[in-house]
C-alpha positions in Angstrom: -2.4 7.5 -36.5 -1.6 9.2 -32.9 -1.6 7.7 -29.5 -4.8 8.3 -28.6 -6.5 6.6 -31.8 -4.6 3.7 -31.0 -5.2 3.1 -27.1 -9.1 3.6 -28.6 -8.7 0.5 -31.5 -6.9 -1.4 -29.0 -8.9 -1.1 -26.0 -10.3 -4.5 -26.6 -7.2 -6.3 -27.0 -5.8 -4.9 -23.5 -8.9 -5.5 -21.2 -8.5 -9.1 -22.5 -4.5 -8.9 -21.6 -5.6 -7.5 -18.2 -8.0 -10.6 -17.9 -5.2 -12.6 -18.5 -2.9 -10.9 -16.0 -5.4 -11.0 -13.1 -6.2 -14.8 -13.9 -2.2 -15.6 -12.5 -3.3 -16.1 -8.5 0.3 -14.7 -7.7 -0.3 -13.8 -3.5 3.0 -13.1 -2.3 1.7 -14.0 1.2 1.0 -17.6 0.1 4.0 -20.2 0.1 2.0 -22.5 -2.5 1.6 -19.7 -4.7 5.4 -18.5 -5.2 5.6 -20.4 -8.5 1.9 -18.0 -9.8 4.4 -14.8 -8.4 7.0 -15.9 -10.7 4.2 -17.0 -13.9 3.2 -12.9 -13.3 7.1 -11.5 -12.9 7.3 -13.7 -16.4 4.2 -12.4 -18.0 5.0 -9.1 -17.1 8.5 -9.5 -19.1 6.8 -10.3 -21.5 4.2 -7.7 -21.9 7.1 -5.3 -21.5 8.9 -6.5 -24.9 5.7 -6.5 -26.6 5.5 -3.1 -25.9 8.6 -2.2 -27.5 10.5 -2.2 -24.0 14.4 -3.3 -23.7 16.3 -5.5 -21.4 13.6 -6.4 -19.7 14.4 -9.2 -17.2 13.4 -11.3 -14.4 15.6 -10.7 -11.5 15.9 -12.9 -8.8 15.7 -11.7 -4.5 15.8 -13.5 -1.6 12.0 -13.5 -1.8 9.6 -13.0 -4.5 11.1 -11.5 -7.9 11.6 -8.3 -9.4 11.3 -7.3 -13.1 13.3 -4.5 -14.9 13.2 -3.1 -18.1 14.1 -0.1 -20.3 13.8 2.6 -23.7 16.8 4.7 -23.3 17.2 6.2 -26.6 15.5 9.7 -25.8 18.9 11.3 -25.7 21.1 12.4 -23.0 19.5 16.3 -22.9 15.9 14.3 -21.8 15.0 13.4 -18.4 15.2 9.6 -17.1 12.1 8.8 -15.5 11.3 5.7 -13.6 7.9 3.6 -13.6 7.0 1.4 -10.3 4.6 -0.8 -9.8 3.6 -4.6 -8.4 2.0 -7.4 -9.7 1.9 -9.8 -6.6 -1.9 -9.5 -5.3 -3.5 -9.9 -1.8 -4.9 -13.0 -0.7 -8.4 -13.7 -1.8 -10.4 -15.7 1.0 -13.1 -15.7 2.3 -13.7 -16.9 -1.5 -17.8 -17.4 0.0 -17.9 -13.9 -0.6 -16.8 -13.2 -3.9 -19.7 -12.6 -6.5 -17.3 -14.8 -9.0 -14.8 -16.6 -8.2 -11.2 -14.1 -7.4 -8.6 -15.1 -10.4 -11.5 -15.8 -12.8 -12.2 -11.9 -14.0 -15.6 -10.8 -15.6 -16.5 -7.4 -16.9 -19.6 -6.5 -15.1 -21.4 -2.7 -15.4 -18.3 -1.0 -17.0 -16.2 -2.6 -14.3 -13.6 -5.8 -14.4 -14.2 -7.8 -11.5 -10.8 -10.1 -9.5 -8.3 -10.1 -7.2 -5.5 -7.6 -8.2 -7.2 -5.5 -11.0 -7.2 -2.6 -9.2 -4.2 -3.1 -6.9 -2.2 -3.2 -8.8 -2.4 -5.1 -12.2 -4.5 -2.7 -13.9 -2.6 0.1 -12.8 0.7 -0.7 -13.7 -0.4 -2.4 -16.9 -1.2 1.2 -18.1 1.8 2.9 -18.8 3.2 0.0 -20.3 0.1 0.7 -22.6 0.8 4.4 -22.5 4.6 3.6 -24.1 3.4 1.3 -26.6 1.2 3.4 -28.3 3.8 6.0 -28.5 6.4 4.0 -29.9 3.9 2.6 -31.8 2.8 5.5 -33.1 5.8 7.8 -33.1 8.6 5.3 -32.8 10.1 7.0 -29.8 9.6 7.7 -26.3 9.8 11.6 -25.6 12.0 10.8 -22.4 13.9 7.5 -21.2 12.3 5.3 -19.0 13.3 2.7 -16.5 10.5 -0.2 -15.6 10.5 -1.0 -12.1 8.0 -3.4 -11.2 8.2 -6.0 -7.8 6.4 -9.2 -6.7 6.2 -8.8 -2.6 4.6 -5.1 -2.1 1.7 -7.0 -0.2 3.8 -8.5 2.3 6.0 -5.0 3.0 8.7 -5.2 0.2 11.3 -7.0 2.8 13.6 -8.1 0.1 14.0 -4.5 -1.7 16.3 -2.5 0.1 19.3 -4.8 -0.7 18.3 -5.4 -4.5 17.4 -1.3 -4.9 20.6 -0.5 -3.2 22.6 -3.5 -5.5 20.9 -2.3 -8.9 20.9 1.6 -8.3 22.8 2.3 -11.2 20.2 0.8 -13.4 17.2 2.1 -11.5 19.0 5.6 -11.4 16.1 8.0 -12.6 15.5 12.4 -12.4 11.9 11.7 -11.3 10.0 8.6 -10.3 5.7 7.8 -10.8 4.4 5.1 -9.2 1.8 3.4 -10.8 0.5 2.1 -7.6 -1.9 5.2 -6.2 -5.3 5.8 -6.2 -7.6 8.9 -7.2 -10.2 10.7 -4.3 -13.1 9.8 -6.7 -14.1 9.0 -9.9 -14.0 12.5 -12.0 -11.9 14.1 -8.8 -7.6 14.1 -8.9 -5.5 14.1 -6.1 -1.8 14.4 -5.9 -0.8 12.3 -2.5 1.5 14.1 -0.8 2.4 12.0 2.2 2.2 8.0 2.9 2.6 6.1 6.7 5.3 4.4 7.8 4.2 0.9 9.6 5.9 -1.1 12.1 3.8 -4.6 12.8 4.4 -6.4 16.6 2.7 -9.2 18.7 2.5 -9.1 22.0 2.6 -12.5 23.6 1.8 -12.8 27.3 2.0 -16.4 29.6 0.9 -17.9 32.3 0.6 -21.7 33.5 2.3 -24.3 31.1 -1.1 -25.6 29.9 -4.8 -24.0 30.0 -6.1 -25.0 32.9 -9.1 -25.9 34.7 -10.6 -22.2 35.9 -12.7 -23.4 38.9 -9.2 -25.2 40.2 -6.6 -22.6 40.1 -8.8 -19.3 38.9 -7.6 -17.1 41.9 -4.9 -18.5 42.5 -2.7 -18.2 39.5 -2.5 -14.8 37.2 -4.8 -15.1 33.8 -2.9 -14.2 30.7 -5.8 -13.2 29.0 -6.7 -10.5 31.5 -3.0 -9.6 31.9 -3.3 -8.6 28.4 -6.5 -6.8 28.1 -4.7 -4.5 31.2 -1.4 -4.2 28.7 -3.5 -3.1 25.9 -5.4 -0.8 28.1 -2.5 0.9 29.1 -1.4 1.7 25.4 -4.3 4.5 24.8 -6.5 6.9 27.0 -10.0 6.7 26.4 -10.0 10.2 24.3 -7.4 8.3 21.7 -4.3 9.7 23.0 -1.2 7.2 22.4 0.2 6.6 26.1 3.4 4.8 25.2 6.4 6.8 26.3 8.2 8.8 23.2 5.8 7.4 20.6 5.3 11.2 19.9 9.0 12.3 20.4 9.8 12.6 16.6 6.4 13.7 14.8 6.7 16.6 12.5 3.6 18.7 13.5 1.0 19.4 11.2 1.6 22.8 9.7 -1.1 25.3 8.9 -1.2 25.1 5.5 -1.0 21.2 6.1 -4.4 21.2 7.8 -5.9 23.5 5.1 -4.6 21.1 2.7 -6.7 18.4 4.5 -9.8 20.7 5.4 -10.0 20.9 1.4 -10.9 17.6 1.2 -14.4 16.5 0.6 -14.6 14.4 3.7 -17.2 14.6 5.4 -17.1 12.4 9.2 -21.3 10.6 7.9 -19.8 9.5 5.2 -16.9 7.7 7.4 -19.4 6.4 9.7 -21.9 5.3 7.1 -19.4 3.3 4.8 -18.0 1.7 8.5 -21.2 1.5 10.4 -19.6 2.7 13.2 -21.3 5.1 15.7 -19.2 7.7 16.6 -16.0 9.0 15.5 -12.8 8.8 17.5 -9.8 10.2 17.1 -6.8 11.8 18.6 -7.6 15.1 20.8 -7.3 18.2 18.9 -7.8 16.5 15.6 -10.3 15.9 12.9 -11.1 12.6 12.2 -9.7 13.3 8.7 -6.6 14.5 10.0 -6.3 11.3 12.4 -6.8 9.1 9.0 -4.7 10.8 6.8 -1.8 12.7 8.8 -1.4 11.3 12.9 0.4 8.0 13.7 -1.9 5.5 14.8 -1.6 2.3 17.5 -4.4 -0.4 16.4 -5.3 -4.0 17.8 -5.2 -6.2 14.2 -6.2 -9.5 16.5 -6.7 -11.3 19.8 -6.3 -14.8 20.7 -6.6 -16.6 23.9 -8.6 -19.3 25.6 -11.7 -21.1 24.1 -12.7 -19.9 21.2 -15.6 -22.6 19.9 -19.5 -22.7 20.7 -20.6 -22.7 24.2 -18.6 -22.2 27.4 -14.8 -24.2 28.4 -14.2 -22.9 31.6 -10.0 -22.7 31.3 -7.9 -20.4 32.5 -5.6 -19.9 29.6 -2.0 -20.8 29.3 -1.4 -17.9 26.6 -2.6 -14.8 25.6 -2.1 -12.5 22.4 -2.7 -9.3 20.2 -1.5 -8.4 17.1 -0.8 -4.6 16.6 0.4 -2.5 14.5 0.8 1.2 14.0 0.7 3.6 11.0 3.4 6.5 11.4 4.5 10.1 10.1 7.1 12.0 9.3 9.4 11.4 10.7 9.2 8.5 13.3 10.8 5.6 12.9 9.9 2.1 12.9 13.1 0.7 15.2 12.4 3.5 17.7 8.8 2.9 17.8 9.4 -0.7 18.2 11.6 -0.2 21.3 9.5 2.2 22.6 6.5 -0.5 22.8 8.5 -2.8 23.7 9.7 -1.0 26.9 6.6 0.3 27.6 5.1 -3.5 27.8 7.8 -4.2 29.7 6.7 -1.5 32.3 3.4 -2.1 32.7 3.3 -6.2 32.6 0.7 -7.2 35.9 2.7 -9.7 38.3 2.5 -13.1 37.5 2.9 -14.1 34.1 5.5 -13.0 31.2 5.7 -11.4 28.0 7.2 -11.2 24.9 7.2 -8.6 21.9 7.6 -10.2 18.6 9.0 -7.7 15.9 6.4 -8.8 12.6 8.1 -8.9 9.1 7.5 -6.2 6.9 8.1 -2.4 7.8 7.9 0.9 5.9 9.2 4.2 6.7 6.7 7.3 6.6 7.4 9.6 3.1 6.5 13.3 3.1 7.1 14.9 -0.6 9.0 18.2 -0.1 6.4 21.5 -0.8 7.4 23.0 -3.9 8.6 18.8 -5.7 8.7 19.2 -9.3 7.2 16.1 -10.3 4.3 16.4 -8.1 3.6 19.6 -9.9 3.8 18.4 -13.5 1.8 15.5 -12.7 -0.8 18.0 -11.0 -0.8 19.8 -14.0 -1.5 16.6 -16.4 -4.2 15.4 -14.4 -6.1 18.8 -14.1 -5.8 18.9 -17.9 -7.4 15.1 -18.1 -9.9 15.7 -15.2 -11.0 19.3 -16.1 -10.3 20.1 -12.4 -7.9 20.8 -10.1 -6.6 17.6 -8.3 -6.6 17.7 -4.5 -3.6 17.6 -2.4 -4.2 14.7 0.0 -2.5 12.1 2.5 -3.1 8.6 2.5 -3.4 6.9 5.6 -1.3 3.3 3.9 1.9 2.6 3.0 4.1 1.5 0.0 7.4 0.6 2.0 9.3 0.8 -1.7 8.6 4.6 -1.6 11.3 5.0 1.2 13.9 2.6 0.3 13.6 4.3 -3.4 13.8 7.8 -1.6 17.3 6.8 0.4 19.0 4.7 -2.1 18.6 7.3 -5.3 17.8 10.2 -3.4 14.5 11.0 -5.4 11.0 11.4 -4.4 8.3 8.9 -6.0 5.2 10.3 -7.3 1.7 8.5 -6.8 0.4 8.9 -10.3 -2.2 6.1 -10.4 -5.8 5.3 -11.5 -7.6 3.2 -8.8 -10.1 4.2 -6.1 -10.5 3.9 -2.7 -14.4 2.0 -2.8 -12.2 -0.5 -5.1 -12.6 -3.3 -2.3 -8.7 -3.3 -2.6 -7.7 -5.9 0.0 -11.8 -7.3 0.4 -13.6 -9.3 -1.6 -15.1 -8.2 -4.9 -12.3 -6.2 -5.8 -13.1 -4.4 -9.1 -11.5 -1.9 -11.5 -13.1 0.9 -13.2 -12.6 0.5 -17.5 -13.2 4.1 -18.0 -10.3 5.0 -16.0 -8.2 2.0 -17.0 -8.7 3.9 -20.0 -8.1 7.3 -18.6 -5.0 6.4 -17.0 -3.4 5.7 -20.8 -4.0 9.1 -21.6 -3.0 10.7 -18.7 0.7 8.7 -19.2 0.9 9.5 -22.3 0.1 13.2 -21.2 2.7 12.8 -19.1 5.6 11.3 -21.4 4.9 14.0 -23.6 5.3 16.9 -20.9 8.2 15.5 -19.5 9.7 15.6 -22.6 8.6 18.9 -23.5 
């Protein structure tokens, strides 16, 4: 029997394992759910061994756990690879708005419906499907592999860069793939070339100790809530451009054959506007909307808070004000830098009469830019034209996977995004669903890949 006849006789069986995975409600954001992380971190383990993996183990961080496993028996003169992926999930809520309930899947039109089966549990749960049906079926791997899978990519990774850099030597790998990565479209490939970087702030403005009454002291006293709306204003022009001083100082500009790379891309700015409802596009001058998405650095509001915010009118004058922000970044800015940059330019433009803090969020991620030319990128190119029957786009992605980086500067190797979801997945939304055929697809294409590695 060869690989392929046995991912097709057990198909079955693993869409009822990847059932079970996604029924473990393990939301790394969550502090009641830290025991479902550590249920998933074990079931992973598990699933590993079954597969015919070794060593694998549970490995404690300051946060959320990590799992590691391992087939090293290819032979020295064979390349190492190393397999990421995550099985901690975004929060579900608002549940109202789930078709069926988040962490009890159904299979619905070809498609398995619940938190996490796109991002990332059926995704990584595919090469560990890819090896078994080659050791399986062969007995052997055709290169070593190192498993690399974490429980706190939704919250930013913040525990990874001290357990990568402690466990290098066992993570030490020629070429890395993470299972975590998305295709353009269902029957179109893309090789991702570049991720953002994100640095996540709050600005926090005050005024009186308490809110007060507006008719009372409303012209007399500053209003935070104004103060900020003038802050915020003073962090873009109305055309998009990012005002804050140095935010641009350290952006690799986008080369040529960069923004041919992009025009490529079937996007098209009605479709943007007709998936967002929004009515216009607006992006940075001099720029396609595609190339603001996938390859400029970005400054957003994420939220406001301030004042009265039930039915009908309060008329305070509010004590506080504040805005959650955060901003996706390129090669090769910096988060710290970024941070400092903000935070100065707050500093400069706070109105009289109240004061302000910048909070520095958790979680941060630097940009990654793969190298024209990367090996990997190219064999995995290769393997996915041959699965696809067409060539695979070379794209940027306008998120981040903050393990990328820390991967990148402790072993000195540049990940691969070699995975099967898509980007109308509802990822982080509310009837998040993944696709069986390429759950299916994705088997093949690893094993694909095993093989030409080892070839």
């Amino acid at each position: 029997m060869d690989s392929q006849t046995y991912l097709n006789r057990e198909q079955d069986r693993f869409i009822a394992e990847l059932m079970d995975f996604v029924r473990i409600p393990s939301v790394s954001a969550k502090p009641e759910n830290i025991p479902d992380v550590l249920d998933a971190a074990h079931w992973v383990a598990r699933r590993l061994t079954q597969a015919g993996a070794e060593h694998a183990e549970v490995m404690p961080t300051a946060g959320h756990p990590v799992v590691l496993a391992d087939w090293l028996h290819a032979g020295p003169d064979k390349p190492t690879i190393l397999i990421y992926g995550h099985f901690d999930v975004q929060p579900a809520e608002p549940f109202d708005l789930w078709t069926s309930p988040p962490f009890q899947p159904e299979i619905r039109d070809g498609r398995l419906w619940g938190r996490g089966a796109s991002d990332d549990k059926g995704g990584m749960l595919i090469p560990i499907l890819a090896c078994e049906a080659l050791l399986q079926t062969t007995g052997k791997l055709p290169v070593n592999v190192r498993f690399f899978f974490e429980g706190q990519e939704e919250i930013g990774s913040p525990d990874l860069p001290p357990f990568v850099a402690a466990h290098a030597e066992r993570l030490k790998a020629d070429m890395i793939f993470s299972a975590d990565g998305l295709q353009w479209a269902p029957g179109q490939p893309q090789i991702v070339q570049a991720l953002k970087g994100l640095v996540s702030l709050e600005i926090v403005v005050r005024g009186p100790r308490s809110d007060q009454h507006s008719g009372m002291v409303g012209g007399g006293i500053a209003n935070p809530a104004l103060a900020l709306a003038q802050i915020l204003a003073s962090l873009r022009r109305e055309d998009g451009l990012i005002t804050v001083e140095g935010f641009y100082d350290d952006v690799i500009p986008l080369s040529p054959e960069a923004r041919a790379d992009i025009a490529r891309i079937p996007f098209k700015d009605a479709d943007l506007l007709a998936e967002t409802g929004a009515p216009a596009t607006w992006t940075e001058p001099g720029y396609t909307a595609a190339e603001g998405i996938f390859a400029r650095p970005t400054l957003d509001v994420n939220g406001l808070t301030s004042g009265w915010q039930g039915a009908g009118t309060k008329t305070v004058l509010p004590a506080e004000a504040r805005a959650k922000i955060t901003c996706r970044l390129v090669a090769a800015q910096n988060p710290e830098r970024i941070f400092e940059a903000i935070q100065a330019h707050v500093a400069r433009h706070t109105p009289p009469g109240v004061t302000v803090e910048v909070l520095r969020n958790p979680g941060r991620a630097d940009p990654f830019l793969v190298p024209a030319g990367h090996n990997a990128s190219a064999i995995a190119a290769q393997v996915l034209e041959d699965i696809y029957a067409t060539k695979p786009l070379h794209t940027r992605v306008g998120g981040s996977i903050p393990v990328m980086t820390t991967l990148l500067d402790t072993l000195g190797v540049h990940a691969v995004m070699f995975g099967f979801s898509h980007g109308d997945e509802n990822l982080h939304a509310p009837d998040e669903f993944f696709r069986l055929d390429e759950f299916r697809r994705g088997q093949t294409a690893y094993v694909r890949l095993l093989e030409r590695l080892g070839d």
